[in-house]
C-alpha positions as CSV (number, residue, x, y, z in Angstrom):
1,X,9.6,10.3,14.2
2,X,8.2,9.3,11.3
3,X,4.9,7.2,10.9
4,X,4.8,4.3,8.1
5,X,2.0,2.2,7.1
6,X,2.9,-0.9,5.4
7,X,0.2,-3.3,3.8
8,X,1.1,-6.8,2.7
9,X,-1.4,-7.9,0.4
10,X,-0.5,-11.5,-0.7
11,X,-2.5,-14.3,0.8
12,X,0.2,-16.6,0.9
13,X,2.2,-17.4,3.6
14,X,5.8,-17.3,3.6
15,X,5.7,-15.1,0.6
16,X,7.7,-12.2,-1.2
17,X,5.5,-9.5,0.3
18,X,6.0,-10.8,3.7
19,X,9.7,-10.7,3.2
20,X,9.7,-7.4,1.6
21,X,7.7,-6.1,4.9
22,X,9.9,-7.4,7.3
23,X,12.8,-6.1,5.7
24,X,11.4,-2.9,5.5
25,X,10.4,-2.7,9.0
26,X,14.3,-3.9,9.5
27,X,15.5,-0.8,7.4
28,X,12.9,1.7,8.6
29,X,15.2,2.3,11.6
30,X,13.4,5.0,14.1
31,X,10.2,5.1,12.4
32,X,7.1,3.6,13.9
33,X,5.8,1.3,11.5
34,X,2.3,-0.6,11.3
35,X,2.2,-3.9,9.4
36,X,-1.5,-4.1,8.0
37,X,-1.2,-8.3,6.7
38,X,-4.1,-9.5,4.6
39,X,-3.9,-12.7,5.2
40,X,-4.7,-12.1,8.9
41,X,-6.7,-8.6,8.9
42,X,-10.6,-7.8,8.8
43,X,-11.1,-5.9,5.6
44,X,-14.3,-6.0,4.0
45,X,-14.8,-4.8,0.2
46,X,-16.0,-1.6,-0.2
47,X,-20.4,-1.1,-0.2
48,X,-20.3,1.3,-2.4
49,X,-22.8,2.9,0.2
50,X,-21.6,6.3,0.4
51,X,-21.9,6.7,3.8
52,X,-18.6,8.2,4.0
53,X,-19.6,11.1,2.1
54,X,-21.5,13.0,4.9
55,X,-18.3,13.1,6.6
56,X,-15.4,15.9,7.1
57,X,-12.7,13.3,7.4
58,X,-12.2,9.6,6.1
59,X,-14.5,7.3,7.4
60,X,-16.6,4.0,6.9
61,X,-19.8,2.4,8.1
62,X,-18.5,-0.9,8.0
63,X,-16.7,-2.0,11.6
64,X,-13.6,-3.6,10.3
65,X,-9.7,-3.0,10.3
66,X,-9.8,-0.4,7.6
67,X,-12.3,1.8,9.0
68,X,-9.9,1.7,11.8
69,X,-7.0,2.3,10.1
70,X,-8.6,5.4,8.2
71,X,-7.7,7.7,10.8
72,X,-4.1,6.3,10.6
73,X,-3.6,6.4,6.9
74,X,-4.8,10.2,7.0
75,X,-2.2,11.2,9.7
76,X,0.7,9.0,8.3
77,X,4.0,10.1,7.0
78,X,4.4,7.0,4.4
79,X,2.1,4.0,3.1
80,X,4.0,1.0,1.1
81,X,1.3,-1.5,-0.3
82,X,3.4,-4.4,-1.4
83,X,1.4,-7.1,-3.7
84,X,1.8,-9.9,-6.2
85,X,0.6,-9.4,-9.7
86,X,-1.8,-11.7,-10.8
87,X,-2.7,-11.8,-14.9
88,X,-1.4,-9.0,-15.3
89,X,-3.1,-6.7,-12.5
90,X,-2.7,-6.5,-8.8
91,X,-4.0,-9.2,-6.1
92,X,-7.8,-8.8,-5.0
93,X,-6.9,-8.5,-1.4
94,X,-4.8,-5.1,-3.2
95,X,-7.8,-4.2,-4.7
96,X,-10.0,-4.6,-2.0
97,X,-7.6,-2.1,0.0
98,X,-7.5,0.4,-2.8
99,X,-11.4,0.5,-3.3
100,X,-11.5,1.0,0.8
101,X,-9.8,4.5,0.1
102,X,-13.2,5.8,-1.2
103,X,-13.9,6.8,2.4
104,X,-11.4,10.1,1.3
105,X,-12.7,11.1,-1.8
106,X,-15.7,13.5,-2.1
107,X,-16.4,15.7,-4.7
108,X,-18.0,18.5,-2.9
109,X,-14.9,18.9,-0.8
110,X,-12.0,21.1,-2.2
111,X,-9.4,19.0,-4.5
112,X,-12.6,16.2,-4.0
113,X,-10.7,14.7,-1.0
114,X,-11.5,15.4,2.8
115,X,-7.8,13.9,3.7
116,X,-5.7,16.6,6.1
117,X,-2.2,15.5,5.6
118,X,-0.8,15.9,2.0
119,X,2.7,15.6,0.8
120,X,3.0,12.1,2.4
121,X,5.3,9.3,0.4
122,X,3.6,6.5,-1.2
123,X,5.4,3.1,-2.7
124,X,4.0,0.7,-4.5
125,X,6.2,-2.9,-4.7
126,X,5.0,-5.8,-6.7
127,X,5.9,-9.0,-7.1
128,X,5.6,-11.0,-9.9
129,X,6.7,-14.4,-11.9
130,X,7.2,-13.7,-15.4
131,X,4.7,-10.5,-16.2
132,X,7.3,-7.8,-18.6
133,X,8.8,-5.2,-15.8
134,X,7.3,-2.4,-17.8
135,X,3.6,-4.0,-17.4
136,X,4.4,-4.2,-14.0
137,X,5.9,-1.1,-13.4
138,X,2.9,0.7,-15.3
139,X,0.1,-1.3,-12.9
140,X,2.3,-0.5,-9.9
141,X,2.1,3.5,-10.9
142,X,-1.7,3.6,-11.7
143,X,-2.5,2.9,-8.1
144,X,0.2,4.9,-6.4
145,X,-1.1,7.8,-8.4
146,X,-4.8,6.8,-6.8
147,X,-3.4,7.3,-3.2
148,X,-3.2,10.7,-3.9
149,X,-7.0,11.2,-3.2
150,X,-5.8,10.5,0.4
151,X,-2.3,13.2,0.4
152,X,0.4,10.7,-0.9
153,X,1.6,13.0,-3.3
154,X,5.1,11.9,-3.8
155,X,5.4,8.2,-5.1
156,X,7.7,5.1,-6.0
157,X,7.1,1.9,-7.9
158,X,9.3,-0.8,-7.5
159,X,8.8,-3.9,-9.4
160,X,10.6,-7.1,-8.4
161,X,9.9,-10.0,-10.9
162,X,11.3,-13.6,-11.9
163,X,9.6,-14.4,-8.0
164,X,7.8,-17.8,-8.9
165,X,8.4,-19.4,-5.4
166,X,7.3,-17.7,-1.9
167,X,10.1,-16.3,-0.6
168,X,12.6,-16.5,-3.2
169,X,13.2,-12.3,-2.9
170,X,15.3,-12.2,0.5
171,X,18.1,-14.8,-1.8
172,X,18.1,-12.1,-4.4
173,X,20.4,-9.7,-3.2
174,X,19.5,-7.2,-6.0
175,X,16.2,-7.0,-5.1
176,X,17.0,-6.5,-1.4
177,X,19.7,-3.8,-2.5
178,X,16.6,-2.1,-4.0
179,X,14.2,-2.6,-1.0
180,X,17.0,-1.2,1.1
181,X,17.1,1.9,-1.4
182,X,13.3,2.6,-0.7
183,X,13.4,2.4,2.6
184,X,15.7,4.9,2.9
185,X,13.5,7.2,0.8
186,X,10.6,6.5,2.8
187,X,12.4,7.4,6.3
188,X,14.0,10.8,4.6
């Protein structure tokens, strides 16, 4: 069975994100899938500290949900972050999650990562109002490729646009034909 990690990064309730998840977790079939939600989880920005560097295998001094879920996102099969794109970038509460994967990298360690899975599937959905697709596509693509300090090695961007109100994805059935599309990807 396979093992899916899916992060919801907007803060709003009610929103895109959240629908995208559910639906997801709908599609996923058999898979065990973990909803990480920011708008509810303990997930501190990243010290900069380096603690995690006298390590063998990703970890973090701080005592919140991430360093919990560490361990998780190392043994996974599949991690979808979904978040809205703010000017132009990804939400904060994304960022905050990327910056958390620090805990795997370290440059004295072979391919500078000390993750143990590799091969795993990564997606990368954004939401959005009116940025271009392209922009969006091309933010969505520079952080799946940074998920490959921690084994995703195989990745997707979808970008889903023209979403000004929370919500408005699950009436767009092109959009939810897409969504569907990825998850089966993810659970082959």
């Amino acid at each position: 069975m396979k093992k899916i990690i899916i992060v919801n990064t907007s803060p709003r309730p009610k929103s895109n994100g959240l629908v995208i998840a559910n639906r997801l977790q709908e599609k996923l079939g058999d898979a065990e899938v973990k909803l990480v939600d920011f708008r509810t989880a303990d997930i501190n920005y990243c010290k900069g500290c380096d603690a995690c560097m006298k390590h063998d295998e990703p970890w973090c001094v701080q005592k919140d949900d991430m360093a919990a879920l560490l361990p998780e996102l190392d043994a996974c099969d599949a991690l979808v972050m979904i978040t809205p794109v703010y000017w132009g970038t990804i939400s904060a509460q994304a960022k905050t999650f990327v910056d958390r994967f620090y805990a795997f990298f370290n440059p004295a360690k072979e391919n500078m990562t000390v993750a143990t899975k590799f091969g795993k599937k990564t997606a990368v959905i954004t939401t959005d109002g009116s940025t271009p697709i392209e922009a969006a596509e091309a933010e969505g693509q520079k952080y799946a490729d940074a998920f490959g300090i921690a084994g995703f090695t195989e990745n997707k961007v979808l970008s889903l646009t023209g979403l000004n109100v929370p919500g408005a994805v699950a009436e767009n059935a092109a959009d939810m034909a897409q969504v569907d599309e990825l998850a089966a990807w993810l659970n082959a």
